[in-house]
N, C-alpha and C positions, 0 to 999 in steps of 0.2 A: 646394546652397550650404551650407556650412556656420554652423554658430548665429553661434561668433562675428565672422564678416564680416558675418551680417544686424545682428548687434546694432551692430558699426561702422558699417554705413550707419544706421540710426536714429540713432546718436550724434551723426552729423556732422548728419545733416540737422536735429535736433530743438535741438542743443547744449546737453544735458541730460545729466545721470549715469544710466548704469544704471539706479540703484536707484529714478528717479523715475518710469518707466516707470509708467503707470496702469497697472491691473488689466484694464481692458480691453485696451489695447495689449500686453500680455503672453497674450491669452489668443488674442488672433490670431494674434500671431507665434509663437505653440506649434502651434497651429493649421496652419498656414503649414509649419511645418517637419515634423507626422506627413504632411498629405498629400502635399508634395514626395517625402518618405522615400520609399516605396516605389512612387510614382507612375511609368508609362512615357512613356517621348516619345511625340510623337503619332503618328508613325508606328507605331511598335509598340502603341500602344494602338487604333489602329485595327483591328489584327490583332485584337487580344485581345477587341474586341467582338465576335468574331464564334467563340470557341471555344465547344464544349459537350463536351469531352472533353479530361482534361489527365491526361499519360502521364509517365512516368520511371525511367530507370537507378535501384539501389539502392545499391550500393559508389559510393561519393563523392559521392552526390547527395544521399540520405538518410541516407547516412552518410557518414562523414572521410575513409572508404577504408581503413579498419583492419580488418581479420578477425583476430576471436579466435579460435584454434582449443585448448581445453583438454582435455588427455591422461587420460583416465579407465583405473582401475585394469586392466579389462578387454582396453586394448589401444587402443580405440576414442577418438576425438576426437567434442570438441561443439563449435558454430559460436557462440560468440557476439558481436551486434552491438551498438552504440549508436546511441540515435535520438535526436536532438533533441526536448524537447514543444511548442517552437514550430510545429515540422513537423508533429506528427499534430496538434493545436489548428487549424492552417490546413488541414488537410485534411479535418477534421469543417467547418468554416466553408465548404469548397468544396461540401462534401456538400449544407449547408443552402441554398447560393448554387443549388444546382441542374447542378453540372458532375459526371459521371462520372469517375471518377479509377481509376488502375491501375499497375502498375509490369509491366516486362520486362528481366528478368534474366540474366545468364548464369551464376549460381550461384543452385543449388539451398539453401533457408535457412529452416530451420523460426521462425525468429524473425523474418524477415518476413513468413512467412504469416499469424504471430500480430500483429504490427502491422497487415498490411492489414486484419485481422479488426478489431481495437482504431477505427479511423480509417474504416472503410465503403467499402473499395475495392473496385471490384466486378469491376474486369478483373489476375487476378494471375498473370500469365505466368513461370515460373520456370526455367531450365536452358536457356535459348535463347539458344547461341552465335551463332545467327545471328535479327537483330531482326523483319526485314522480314516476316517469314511469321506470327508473331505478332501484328504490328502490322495485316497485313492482314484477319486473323480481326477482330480490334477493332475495325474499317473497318465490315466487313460486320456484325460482332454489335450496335453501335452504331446502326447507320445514318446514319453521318457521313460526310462527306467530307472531305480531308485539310486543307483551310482554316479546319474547325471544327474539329481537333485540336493541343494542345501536345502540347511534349515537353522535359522538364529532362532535359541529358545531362552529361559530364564527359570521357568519352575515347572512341578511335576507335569502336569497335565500334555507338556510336550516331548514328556520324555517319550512313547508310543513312536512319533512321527521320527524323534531325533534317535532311535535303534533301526531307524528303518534305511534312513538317507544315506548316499556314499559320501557325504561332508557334512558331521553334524559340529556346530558351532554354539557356542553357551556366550551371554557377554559377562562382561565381569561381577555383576551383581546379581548373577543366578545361584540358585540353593545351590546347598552342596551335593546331591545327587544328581544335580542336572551336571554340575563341574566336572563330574567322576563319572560320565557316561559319552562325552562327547571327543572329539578330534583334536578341540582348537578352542579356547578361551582365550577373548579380545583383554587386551588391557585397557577398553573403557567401556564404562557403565550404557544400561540402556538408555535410551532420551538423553546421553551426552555422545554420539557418535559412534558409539559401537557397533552399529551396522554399516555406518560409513566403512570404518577402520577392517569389516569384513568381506566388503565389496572390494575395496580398493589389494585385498593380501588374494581375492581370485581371479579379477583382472591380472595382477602382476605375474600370478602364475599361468594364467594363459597366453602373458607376452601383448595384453591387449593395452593396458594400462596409460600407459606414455602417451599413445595414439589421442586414447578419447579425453584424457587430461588435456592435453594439447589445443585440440579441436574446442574446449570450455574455454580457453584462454583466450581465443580467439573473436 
């Protein structure tokens, strides 16, 4: 729901301005609105109690879907990407929450090597056109089963892994086949936090949330 219809229902029901809003009823309804933010329905948070390993595409998941490639004197090209820091900040938070985290790529990309390095990701699969045999290594190396594993994806190629997982998650600028095959579609894009905004709806649902927010503030 968005602020200003909660604040139009308070107005009608209380018949009061705005501004007279006490300090406590202001600090609810803020309140009110970070946990709704990135909260899951209950169905999908049901799912998400029960991950311990959260996977994801790189090109438009953790990032926009933009590849730099810049022409060096020699002949040669360099890869470079943009990350969001809401996304590595929520991926160190995953870290402390206690979930495994990892990415499987179909480009090989020395700058998200050095991001998984940056953020503590311990599974980093890179140059695998095809997802599934990757993902099954992670199976076994983990010792999880596909009900305790997400997966943030964006386009076809992850659809394989995202029919496989007990929590598959699309961000909002994934095709439309990946939208209509998944659990849970974030209301923000990749390389704008939409991994953050999916880390922070399976911490909440495992009740982890508050603790490790907390613990950053500190």
């Amino acid at each position: 729901m968005e602020r200003g219809s909660l604040h139009s229902q308070m107005r009608a029901k209380s018949w009061k301005p705005i501004s007279r809003i006490s300090e406590r009823e202001e600090r609810l309804l803020a309140r009110g609105i970070r946990t709704k933010s990135n909260a899951f329905p209950a169905s999908v948070a049901a799912r998400a109690r029960k991950i311990r390993v959260l996977l994801m595409d790189v090109d438009g998941v953790l990032t926009a879907g933009h590849v730099f490639l810049m022409p060096l004197g020699d002949g040669t090209t360099v890869e470079m990407k943009a990350f969001h820091s809401q996304d590595g900040a929520g991926l160190k938070l995953a870290r402390e929450a206690g979930l495994r985290t990892g990415v499987i790529s179909g480009r090989q990309s020395p700058a998200m090597t050095r991001r998984a390095e940056e953020t503590g990701m311990e599974f980093v699969f890179q140059g695998r056109a095809e997802k599934l045999p990757a993902y099954e290594e992670i199976l076994r190396t983990a010792g999880v089963g596909d009900s305790e594993v997400a997966y943030i994806g964006d386009d076809l190629p992850d659809l394989p892994v995202l029919q496989r997982v007990g929590l598959a998650i699309a961000v909002a600028n994934a095709v439309e086949e990946v939208r209509g095959a998944v659990h849970h579609v974030t209301r923000r894009s990749g390389g704008e936090a939409g991994v953050r905004e999916a880390i922070e709806g399976i911490l909440k649902a495992q009740g982890k949330w508050r603790i490790v927010a907390k613990r950053a503030r500190a």
